[in-house]
Structures are given as C-alpha cells and as structure tokens.
KEKE-3310 file (N, C-alpha, C; in steps of 0.2 Angstrom, whole numbers, plus 5000, padded with zeros to 4 digits):
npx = (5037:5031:5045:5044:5031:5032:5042:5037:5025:5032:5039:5026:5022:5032:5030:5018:5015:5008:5008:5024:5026:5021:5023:5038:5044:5035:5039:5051:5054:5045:5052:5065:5061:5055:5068:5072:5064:5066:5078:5092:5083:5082:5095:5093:5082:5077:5090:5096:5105:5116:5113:5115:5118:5119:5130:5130:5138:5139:5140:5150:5148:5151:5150:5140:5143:5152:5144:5137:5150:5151:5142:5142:5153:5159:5155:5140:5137:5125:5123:5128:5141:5141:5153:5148:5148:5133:5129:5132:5127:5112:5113:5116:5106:5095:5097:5097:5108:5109:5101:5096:5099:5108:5106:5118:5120:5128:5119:5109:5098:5094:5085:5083:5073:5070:5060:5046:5052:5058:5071:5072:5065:5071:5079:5074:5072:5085:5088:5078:5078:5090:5092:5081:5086:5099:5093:5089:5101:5106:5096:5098:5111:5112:5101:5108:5125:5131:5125:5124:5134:5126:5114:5118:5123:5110:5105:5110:5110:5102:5087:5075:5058:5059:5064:5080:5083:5092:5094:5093:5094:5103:5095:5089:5082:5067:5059:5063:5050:5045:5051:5049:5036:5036:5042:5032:5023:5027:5027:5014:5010:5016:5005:4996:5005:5000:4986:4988:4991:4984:4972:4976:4974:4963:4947:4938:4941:4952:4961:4971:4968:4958:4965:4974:4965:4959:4972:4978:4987:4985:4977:4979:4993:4997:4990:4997:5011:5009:5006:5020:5027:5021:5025:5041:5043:5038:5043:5059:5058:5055:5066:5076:5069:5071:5087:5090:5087:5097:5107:5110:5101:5106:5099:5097:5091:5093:5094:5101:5105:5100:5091:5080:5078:5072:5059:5053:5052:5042:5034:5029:5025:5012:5007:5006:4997:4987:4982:4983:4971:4960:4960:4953:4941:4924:4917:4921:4930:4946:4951:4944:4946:4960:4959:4950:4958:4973:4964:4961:4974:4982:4973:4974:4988:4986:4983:4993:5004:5009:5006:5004:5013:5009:4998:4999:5001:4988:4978:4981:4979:4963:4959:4965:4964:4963:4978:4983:4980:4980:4989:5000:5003:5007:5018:5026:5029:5037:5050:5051:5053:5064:5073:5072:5071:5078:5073:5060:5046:5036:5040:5039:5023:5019:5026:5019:5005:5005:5010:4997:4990:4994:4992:4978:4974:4981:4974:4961:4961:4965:4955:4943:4947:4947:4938:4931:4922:4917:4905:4905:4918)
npy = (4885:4887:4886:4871:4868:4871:4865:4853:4855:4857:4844:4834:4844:4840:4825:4826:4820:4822:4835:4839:4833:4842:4854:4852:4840:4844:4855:4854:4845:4848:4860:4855:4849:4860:4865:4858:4859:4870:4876:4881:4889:4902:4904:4899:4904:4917:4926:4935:4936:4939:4940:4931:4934:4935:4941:4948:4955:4964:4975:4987:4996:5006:5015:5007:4998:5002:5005:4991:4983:4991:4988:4976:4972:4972:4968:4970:4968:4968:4960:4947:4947:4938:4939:4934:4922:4924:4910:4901:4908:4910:4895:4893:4900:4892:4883:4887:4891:4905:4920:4930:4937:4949:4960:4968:4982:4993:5007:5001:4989:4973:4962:4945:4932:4917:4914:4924:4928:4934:4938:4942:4952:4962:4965:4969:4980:4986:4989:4997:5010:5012:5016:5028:5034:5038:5043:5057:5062:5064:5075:5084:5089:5090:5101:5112:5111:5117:5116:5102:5094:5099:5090:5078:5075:5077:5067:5056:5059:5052:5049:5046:5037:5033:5029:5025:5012:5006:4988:4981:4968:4957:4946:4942:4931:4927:4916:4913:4920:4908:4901:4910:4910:4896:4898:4907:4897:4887:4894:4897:4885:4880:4883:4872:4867:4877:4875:4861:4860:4869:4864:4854:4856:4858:4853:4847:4840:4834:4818:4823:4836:4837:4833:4841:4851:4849:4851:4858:4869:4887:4892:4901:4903:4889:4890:4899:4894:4884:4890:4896:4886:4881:4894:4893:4877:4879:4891:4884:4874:4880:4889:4878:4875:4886:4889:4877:4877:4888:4884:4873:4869:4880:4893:4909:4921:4933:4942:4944:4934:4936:4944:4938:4930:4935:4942:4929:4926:4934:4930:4916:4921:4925:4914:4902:4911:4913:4896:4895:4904:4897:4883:4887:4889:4885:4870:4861:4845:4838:4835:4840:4855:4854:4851:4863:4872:4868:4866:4884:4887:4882:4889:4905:4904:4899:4909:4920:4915:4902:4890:4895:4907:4920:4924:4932:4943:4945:4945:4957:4964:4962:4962:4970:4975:4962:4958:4963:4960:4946:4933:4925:4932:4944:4939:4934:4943:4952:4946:4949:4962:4965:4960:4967:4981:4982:4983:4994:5005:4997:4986:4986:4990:4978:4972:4976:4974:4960:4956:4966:4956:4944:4949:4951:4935:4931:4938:4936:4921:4920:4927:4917:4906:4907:4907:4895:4883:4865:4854:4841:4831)
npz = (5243:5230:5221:5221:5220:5202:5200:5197:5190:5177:5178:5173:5163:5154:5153:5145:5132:5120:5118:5117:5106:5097:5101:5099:5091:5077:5073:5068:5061:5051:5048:5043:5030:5025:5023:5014:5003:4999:4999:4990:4979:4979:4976:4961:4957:4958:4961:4954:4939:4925:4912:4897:4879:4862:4850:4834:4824:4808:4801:4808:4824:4833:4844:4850:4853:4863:4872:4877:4880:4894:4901:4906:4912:4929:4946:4947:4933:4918:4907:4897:4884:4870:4856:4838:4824:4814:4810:4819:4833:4830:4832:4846:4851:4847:4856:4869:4876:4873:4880:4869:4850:4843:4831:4820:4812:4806:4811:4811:4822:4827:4837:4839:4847:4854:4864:4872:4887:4903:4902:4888:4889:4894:4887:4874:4881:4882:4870:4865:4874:4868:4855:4856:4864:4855:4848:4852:4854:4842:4837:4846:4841:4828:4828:4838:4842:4851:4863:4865:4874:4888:4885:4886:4898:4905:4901:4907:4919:4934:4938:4949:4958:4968:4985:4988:5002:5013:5016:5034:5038:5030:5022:5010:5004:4999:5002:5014:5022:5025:5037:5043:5045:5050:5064:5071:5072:5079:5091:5095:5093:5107:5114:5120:5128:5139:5140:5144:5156:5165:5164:5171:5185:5188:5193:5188:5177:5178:5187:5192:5195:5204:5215:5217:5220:5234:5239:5254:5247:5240:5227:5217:5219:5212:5200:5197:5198:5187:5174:5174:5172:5159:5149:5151:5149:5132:5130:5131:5119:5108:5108:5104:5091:5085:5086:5080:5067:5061:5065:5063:5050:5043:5041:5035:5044:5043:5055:5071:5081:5098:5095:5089:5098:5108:5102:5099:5112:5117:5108:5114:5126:5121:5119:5127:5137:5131:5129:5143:5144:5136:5140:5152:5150:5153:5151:5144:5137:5139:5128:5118:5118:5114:5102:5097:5101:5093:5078:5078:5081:5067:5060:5060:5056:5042:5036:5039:5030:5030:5022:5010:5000:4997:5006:5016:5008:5002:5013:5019:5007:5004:5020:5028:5042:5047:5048:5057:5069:5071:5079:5075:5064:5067:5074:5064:5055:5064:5065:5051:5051:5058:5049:5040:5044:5054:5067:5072:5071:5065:5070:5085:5086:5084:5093:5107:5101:5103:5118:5123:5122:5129:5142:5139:5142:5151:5162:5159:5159:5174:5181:5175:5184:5198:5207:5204:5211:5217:5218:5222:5221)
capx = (5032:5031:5047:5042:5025:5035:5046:5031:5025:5039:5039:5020:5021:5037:5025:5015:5018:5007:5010:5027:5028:5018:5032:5046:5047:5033:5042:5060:5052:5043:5058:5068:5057:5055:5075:5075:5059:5068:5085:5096:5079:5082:5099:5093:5075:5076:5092:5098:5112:5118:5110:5119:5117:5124:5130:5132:5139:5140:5144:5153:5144:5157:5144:5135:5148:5156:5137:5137:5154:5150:5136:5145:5159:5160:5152:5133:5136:5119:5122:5138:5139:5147:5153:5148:5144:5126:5126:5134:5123:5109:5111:5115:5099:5089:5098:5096:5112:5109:5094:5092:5103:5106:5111:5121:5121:5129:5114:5103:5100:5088:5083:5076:5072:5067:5052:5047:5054:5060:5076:5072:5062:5077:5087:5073:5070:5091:5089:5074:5081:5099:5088:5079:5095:5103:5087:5090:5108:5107:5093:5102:5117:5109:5100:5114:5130:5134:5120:5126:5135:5121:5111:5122:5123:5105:5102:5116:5105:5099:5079:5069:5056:5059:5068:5084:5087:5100:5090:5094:5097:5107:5093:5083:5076:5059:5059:5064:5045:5042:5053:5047:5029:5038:5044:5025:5018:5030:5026:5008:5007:5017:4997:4996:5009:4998:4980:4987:4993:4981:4969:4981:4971:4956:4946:4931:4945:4958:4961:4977:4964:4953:4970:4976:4961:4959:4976:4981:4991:4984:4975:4983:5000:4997:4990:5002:5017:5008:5006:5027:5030:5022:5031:5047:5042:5037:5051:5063:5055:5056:5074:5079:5070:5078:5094:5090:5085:5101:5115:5110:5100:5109:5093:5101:5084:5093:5094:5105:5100:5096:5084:5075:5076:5068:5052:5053:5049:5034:5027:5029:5021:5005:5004:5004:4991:4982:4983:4980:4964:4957:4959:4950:4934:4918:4919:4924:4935:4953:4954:4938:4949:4967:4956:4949:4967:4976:4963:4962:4981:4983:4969:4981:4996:4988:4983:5000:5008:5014:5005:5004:5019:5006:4994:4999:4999:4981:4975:4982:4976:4956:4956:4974:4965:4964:4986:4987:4975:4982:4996:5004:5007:5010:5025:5031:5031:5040:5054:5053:5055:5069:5077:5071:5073:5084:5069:5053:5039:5031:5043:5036:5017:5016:5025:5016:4998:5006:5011:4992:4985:4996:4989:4974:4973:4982:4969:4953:4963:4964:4947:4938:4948:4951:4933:4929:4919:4914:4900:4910:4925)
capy = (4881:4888:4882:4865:4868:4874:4859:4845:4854:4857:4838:4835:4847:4836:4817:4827:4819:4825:4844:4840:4832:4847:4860:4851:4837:4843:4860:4851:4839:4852:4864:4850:4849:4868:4870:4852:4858:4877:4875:4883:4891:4908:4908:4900:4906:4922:4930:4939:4935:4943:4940:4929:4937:4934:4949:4947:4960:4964:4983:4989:5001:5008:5017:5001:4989:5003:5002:4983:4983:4995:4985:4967:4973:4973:4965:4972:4966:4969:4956:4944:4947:4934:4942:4924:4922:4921:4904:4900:4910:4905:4890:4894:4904:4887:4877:4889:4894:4912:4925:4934:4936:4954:4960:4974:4983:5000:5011:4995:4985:4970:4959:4939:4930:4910:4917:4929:4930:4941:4940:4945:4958:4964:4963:4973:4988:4989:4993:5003:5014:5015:5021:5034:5043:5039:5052:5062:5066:5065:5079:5090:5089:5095:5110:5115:5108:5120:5112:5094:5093:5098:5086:5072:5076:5078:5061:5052:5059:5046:5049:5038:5041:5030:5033:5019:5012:4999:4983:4980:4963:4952:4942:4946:4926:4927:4911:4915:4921:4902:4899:4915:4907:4892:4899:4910:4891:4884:4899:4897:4878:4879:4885:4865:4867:4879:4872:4854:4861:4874:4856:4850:4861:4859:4844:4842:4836:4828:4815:4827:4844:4835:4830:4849:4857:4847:4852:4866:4874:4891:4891:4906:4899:4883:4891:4903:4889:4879:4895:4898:4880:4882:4897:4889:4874:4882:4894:4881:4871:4888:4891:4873:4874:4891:4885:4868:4880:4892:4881:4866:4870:4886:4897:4915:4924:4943:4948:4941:4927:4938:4947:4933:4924:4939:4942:4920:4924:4937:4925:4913:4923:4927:4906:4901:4912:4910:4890:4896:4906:4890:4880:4888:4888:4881:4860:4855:4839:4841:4834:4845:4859:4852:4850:4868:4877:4867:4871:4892:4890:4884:4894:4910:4903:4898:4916:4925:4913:4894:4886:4898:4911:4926:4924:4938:4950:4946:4947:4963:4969:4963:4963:4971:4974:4954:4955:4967:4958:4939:4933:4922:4936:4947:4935:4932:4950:4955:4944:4951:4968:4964:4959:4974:4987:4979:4988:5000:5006:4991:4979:4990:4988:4970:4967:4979:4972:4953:4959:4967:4950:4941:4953:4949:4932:4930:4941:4932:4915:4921:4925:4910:4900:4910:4906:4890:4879:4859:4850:4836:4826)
capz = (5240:5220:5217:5222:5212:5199:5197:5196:5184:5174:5174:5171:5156:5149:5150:5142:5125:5113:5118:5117:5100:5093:5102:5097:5087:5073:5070:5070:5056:5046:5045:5038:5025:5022:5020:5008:4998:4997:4998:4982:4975:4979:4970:4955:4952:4958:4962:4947:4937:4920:4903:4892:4874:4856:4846:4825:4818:4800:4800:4814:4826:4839:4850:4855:4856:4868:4876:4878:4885:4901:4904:4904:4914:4934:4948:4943:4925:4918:4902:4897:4877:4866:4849:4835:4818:4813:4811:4828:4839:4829:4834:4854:4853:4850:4862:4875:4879:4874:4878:4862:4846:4843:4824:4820:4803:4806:4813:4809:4826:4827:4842:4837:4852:4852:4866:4876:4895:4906:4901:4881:4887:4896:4880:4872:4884:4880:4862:4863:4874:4864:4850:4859:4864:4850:4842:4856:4856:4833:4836:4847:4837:4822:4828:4843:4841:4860:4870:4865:4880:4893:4885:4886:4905:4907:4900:4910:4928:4938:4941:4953:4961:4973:4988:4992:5009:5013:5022:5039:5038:5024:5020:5004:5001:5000:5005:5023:5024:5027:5042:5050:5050:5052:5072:5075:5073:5082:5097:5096:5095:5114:5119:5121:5138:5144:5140:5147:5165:5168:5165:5176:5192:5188:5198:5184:5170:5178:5191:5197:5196:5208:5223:5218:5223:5241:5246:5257:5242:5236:5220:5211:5219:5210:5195:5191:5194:5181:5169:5172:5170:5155:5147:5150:5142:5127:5128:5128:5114:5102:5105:5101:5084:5081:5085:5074:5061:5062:5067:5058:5042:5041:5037:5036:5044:5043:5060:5076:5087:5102:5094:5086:5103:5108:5097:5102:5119:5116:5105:5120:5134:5121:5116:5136:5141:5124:5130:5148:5143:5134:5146:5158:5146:5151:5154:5138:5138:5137:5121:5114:5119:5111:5095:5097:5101:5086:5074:5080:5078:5060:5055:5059:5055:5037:5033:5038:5023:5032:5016:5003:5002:4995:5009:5021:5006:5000:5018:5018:5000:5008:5027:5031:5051:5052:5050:5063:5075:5069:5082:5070:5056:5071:5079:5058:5054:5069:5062:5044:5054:5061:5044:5034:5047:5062:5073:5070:5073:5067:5075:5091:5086:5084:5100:5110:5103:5108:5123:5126:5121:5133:5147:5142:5142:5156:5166:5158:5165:5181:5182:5176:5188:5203:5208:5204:5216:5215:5224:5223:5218)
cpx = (5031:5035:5045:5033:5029:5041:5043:5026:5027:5038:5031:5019:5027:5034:5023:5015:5013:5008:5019:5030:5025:5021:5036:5048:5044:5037:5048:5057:5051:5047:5061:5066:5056:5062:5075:5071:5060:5074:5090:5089:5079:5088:5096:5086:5075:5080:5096:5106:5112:5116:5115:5115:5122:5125:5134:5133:5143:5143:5145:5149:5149:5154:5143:5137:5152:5150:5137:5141:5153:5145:5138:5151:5159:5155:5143:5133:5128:5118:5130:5137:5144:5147:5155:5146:5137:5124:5127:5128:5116:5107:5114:5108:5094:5092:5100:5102:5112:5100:5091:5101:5103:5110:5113:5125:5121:5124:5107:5103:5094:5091:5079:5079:5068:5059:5051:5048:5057:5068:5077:5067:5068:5082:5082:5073:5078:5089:5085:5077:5089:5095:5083:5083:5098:5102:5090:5095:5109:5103:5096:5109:5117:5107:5104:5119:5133:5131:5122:5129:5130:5114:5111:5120:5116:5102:5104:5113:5100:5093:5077:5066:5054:5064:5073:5083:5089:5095:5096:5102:5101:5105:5089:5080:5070:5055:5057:5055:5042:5043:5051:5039:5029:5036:5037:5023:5020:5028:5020:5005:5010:5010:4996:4999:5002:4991:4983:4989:4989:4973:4968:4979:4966:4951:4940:4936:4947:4957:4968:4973:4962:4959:4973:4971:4958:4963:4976:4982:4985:4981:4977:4990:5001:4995:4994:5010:5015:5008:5014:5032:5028:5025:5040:5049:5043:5043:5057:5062:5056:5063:5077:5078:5072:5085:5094:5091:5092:5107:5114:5108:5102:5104:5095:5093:5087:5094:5096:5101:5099:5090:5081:5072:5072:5060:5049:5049:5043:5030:5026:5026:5016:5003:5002:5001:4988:4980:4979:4974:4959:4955:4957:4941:4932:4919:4920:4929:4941:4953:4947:4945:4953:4964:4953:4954:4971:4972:4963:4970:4982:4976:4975:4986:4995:4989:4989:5005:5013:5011:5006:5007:5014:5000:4993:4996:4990:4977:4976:4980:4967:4953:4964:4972:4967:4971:4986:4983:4977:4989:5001:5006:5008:5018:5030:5033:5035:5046:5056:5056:5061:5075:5077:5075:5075:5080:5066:5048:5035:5032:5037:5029:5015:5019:5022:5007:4999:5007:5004:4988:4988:4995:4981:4971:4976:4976:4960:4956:4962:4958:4942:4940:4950:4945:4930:4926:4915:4908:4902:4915:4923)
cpy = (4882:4888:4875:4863:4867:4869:4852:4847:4855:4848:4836:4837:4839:4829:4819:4826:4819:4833:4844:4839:4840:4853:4860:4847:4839:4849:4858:4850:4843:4858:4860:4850:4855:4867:4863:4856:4867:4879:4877:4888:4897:4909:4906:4899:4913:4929:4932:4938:4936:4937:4937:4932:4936:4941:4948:4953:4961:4970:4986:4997:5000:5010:5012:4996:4992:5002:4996:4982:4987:4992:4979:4969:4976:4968:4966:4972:4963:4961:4953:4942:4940:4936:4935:4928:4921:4913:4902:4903:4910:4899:4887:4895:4897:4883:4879:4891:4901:4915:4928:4934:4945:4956:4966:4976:4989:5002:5005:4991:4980:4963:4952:4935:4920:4912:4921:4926:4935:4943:4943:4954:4964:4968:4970:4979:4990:4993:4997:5010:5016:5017:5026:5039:5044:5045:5056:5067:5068:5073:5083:5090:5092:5102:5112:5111:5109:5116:5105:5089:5093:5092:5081:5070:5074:5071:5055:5053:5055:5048:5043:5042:5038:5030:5027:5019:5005:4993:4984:4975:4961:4947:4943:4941:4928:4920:4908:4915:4915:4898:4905:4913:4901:4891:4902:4903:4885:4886:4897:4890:4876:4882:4877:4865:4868:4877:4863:4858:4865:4866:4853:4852:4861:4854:4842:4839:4833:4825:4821:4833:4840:4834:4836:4853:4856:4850:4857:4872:4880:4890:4895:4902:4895:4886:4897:4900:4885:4883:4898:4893:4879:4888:4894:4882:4875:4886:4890:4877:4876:4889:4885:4873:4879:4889:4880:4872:4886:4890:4875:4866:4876:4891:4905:4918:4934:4946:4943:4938:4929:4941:4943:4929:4930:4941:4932:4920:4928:4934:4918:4914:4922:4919:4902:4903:4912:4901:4890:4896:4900:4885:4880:4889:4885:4873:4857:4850:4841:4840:4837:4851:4860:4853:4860:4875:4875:4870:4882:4893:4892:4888:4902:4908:4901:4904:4920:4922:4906:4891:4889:4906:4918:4926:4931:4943:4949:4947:4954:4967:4968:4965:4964:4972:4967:4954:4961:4964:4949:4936:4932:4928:4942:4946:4936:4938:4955:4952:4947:4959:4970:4964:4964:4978:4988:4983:4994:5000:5002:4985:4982:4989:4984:4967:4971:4975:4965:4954:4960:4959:4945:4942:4949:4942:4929:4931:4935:4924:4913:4919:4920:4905:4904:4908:4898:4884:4873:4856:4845:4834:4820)
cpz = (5232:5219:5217:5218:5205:5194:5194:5190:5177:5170:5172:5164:5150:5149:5146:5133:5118:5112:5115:5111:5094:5096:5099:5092:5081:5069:5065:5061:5048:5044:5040:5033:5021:5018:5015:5002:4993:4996:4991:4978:4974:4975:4963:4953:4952:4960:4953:4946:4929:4912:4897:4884:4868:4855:4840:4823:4809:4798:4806:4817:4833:4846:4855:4856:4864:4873:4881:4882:4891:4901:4906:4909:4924:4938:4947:4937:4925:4912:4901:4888:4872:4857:4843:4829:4818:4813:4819:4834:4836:4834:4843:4855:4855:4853:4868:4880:4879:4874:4871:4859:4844:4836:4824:4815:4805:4814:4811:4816:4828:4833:4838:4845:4850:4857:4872:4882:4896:4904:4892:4880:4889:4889:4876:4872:4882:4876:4860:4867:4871:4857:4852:4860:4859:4847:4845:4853:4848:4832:4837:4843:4832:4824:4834:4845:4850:4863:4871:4872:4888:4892:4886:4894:4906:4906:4905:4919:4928:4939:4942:4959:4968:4978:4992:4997:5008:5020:5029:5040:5032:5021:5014:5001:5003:5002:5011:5026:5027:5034:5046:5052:5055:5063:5076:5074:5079:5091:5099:5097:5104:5119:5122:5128:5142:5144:5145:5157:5167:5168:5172:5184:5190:5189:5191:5181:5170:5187:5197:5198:5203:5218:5223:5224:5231:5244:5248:5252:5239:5232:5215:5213:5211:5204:5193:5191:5189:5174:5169:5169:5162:5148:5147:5146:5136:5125:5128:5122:5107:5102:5104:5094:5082:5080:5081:5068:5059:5062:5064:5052:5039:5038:5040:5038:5045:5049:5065:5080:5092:5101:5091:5093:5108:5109:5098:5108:5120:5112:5111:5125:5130:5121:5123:5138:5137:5127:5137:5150:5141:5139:5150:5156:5149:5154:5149:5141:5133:5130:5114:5114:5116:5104:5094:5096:5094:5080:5073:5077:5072:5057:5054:5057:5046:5033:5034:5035:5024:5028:5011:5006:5003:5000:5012:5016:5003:5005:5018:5014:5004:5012:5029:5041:5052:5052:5053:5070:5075:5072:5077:5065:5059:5072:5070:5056:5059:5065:5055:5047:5056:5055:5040:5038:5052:5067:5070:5073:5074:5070:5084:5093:5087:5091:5107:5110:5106:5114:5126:5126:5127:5141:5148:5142:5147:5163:5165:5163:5171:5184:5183:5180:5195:5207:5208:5207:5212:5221:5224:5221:5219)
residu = (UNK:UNK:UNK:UNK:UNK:UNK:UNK:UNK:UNK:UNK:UNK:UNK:UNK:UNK:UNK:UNK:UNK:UNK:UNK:UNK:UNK:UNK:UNK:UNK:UNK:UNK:UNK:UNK:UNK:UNK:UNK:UNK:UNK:UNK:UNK:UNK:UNK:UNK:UNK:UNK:UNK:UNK:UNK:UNK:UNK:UNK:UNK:UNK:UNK:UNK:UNK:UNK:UNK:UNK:UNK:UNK:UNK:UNK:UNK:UNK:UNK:UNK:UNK:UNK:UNK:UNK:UNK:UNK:UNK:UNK:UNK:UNK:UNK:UNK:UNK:UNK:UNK:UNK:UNK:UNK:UNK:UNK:UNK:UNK:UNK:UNK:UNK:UNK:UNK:UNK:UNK:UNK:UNK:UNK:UNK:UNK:UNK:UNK:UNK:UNK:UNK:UNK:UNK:UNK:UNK:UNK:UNK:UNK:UNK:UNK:UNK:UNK:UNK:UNK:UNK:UNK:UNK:UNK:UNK:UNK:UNK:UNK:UNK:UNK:UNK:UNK:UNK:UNK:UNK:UNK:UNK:UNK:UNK:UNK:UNK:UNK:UNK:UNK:UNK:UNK:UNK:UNK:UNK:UNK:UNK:UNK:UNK:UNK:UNK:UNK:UNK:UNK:UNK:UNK:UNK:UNK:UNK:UNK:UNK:UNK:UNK:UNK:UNK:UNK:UNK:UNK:UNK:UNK:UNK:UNK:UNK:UNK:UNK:UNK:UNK:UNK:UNK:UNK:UNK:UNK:UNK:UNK:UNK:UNK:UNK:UNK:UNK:UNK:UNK:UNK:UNK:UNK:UNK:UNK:UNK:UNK:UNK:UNK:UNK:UNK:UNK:UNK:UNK:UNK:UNK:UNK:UNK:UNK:UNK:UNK:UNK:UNK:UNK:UNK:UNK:UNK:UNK:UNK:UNK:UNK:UNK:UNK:UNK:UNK:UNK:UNK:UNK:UNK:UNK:UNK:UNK:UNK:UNK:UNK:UNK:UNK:UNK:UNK:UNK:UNK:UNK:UNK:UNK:UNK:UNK:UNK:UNK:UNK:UNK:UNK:UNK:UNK:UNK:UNK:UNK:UNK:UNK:UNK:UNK:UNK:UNK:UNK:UNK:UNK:UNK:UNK:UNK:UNK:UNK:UNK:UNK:UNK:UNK:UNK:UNK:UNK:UNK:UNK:UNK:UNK:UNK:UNK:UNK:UNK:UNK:UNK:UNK:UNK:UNK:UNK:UNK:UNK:UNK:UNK:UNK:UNK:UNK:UNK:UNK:UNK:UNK:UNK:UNK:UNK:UNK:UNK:UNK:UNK:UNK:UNK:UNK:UNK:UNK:UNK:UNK:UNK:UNK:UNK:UNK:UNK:UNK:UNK:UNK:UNK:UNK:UNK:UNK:UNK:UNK:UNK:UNK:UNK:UNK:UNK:UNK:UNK:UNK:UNK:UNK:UNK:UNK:UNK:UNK:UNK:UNK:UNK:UNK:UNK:UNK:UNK:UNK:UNK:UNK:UNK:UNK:UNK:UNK:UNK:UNK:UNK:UNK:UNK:UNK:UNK:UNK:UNK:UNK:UNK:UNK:UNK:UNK:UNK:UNK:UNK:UNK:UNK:UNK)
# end
C-alpha cells in the first residue's frame, strides 16, 4: 500500500506547477544568468597576472637590473619589465600600456606613476624595499666586511607569520560563492513539494485532504508517503540544476560531484520537512502558507550572500550565531567546505545541525497531524 501511496503522490507533487517551477525551472534560469553576469570576471579582475613596467636607464645599475630580471622570470613572474627610452615609455605610461616608469640613475632610482593603483603600489613596495637592503647590506659592509655574508642570508629568510595550507579544492573564484547559495536556494525552495502534499492530506485545505482522510488508509502511512514523495521530488530537482550547473555552464565548484550531491541531499531532507512542518501550521490557506515559506526562504538565503556577495561575512562580523543557525548559509558553507578543506569539522557542524533541524521538523510534523480531527467534511 505506500508504494502505491507513494507513486500518486509522486505524481501529484509533479502537476504541481508552481512548486515545480520554483525547484526547477527558476534555479535553472537564475544560474544561467549567474554564469552570463560572472563568467571571465574572476580571471580578469581578480586573478593576478604580472605587472607591466617601463625601465629608463641613464646610468647603469647592475644590482637592480639583476633584481628585476629574478622577478620577471618564471611562471610566478612578479612584474614583465620593458627596457625604453624616456620618451617611449613615457608615453606608454599615458596610454596605459605600462604601470609605472621606473628611472635609473646609478644609485638614484625614481618611481612616476600616471595614478595610484594596486599595481603602482606594487611597483612602489619594490623599490622601497630594494633600498632598505641596499642600506642594509652598504652598512654591514662598512663596519664588518666578515659578517656580510650572514647578513645577506638572514635577509633572504622567508618570515610569515602566517601558516600555508594547500586548498582542498581547485576552485579559488570568489565568485563561486554565488552558485553555492545559488544550490542552498534551490534546496530550501523544494519546501514547496512538501508544504503542497503534506496540504495534500489534510480535509480543511484541499478537496483530495478531505477523500484522504475518509479512506481506510492510515494516516501516518499516507503522511510519510507524501513526505518521501516529497524528498525525491526535491532531491531530483537539485541534482538536475547541479548537473546543469557542472556539465553545461561548467561552474568549477572545487570539490566532486558525489560530494556536492551529498551536502544536496541534506539540504533536501531539512527543506521537505521544513515545508512538511509548515504545512501542518494552523488553518492558514495554502497560498498564505506558499507566501510565508518563499518569503522565510529568501530572507535566509539573502543573508548567507544570493544578492550581495559580502553578506555572510557581515552577518558573521554582527550576528555570526544567525550563520550558524541559518539553513541556507549552513547548506552554502557546507559546499565552500568542501572546496577549502575536502571535509572538516565545520563541514561536520553544519551538517549535523541540518540534520538536527530535519529531525526536528520532521517530528513537529508529525505531531500537528497525527491527531487531527474534523466535525465535518
């Protein structure tokens, strides 16, 4: 008998054509528009690429040219130097072909920039530091000609106070952040499945609650095949727009599609019984309720950064509990976890607390409907 529940609402949930546009076709649409509106931005606004620079020399400086070239030279080239006349790079400088113009008069080294950016501060931090060591290694020279070598050394050790590790994953757009809320919005909008078929058994609402509740059938039966037909719902609707998002707009998300399809389906148990739970609210009308779960969703989903990229971290800098209690910036930061650190502790938290929310929302569900009595139909 709950396969044959199980399969009616199955389809039920699929007429359902406002649930199904806001599972499947709005994500579909809205990615599209992510990868058109993001597409190329990460390599050319933010991914680093080497410093074009003039270099006029008037009196030859051996040091700094041998300087310039180690820096210019391999794939982590810091800067790409062009050795020109004053007039020439001049007049690259104003039409933007080069960052800064750098002169070179012996032990004389001067820096003009057309205006400040990150790339002339660059240029700057060079030459300040090539004239600090320069004192340096000048000073020690004069008063200990012996020591000059452990000094040289001492200067050439790497200090950080920061401690490397190697990401996870392969992804480091910043971008990405937007298709990882993208999928938690996508998760949390399949609450729609399960608020419409948990409806769907309930005789004040609908015309099918009311010839449910007569028949023979069970009531938990009936209401936990309408809460598995929703989950699969749901759960197929998220692995199509991942897959759309992966295999058709190529959105590199850092970390293997089992485990994306993974943290996919634990955002899909909490969104079905989150949906479930709703649904069994009170007497509102269906379409109070539909209005009530969309907006809850995108309220979450705006705050963990699906409009404004810096969202999550300013919830974080004021109220960092709301992003440890907020599905949506639970479900997205699972994924980012995944990409940093292919699994953790905080991968671990955020699906342990969805997890608990899925429990308990499940269980409240239950409850408000396991009891439910009409004085008529």
């Amino acid at each position: 008998m709950f396969l044959h529940l199980l399969k009616y609402e199955l389809l039920t949930g699929l007429r359902n054509r406002q649930a199904m546009f806001w599972m499947l076709a709005f994500p579909i649409i809205l990615g599209t528009f992510f990868n058109i509106a993001f597409s190329g931005l990460y390599e050319s606004d933010e991914l680093f690429k080497e410093i074009p620079v003039a270099v006029c020399t008037e009196q030859e400086n051996a040091t700094f040219t041998e300087v310039m070239d180690s820096l210019s030279e391999g794939g982590d080239a810091l800067f790409a130097p062009e050795y020109l006349a004053e007039g020439k790079a001049m007049k690259k400088l104003e039409n933007g072909d080069v960052s800064g113009v750098i002169f070179v008069n012996g032990s004389d080294i001067r820096l003009s920039v057309k205006s400040e950016s990150t790339a002339a501060s660059i240029i700057r931090s060079l030459l300040d530091n090539y004239e600090v060591n320069v004192k340096v290694i000048t000073d020690a020279a004069n008063a200990d000609p012996q020591k000059l070598g452990q000094v040289i050394e001492a200067m050439s050790a790497e200090i950080s106070p920061v401690e490397a590790r190697q990401m996870s994953g392969d992804s480091a757009d910043p971008y990405v952040q937007y298709f990882y809320n993208l999928l938690a919005m996508n998760c949390l909008f399949g609450a729609l499945s399960g608020l419409g078929l948990v409806i769907s058994v309930q005789a004040n609402l609908s015309e099918l609650g009311a010839r449910k509740s007569v028949s023979p059938v069970h009531k938990l039966e009936s209401v936990t095949a309408a809460l598995t037909a929703a989950v699969i719902l749901n759960l197929i609707c998220s692995g199509v727009t991942l897959l759309y998002l992966t295999l058709a707009l190529k959105v590199d998300f850092g970390a293997p599609l089992p485990a994306l399809f993974g943290v996919t389906a634990v955002g899909v148990l909490v969104s079905a019984s989150m949906g479930f739970f709703i649904g069994a609210i009170g007497k509102m009308s269906e379409g109070m309720k539909i209005g009530i779960l969309i907006s809850v969703s995108m309220f979450f989903c705006f705050l963990s950064g699906l409009c404004v990229g810096n969202m999550y971290a300013l919830v974080e800098r004021y109220a960092p509990w709301f992003n440890r209690i907020n599905p949506a910036a639970l479900i997205s930061n699972s994924f980012l976890a995944l990409n940093i650190y292919g699994g953790s502790g905080r991968l671990t938290a955020n699906l342990l607390t969805l997890g608990g929310y899925a429990v308990i929302f499940t269980l409240g569900g239950y409850y408000l409907t396991r009891r439910r009595r009409y004085a008529s139909l």
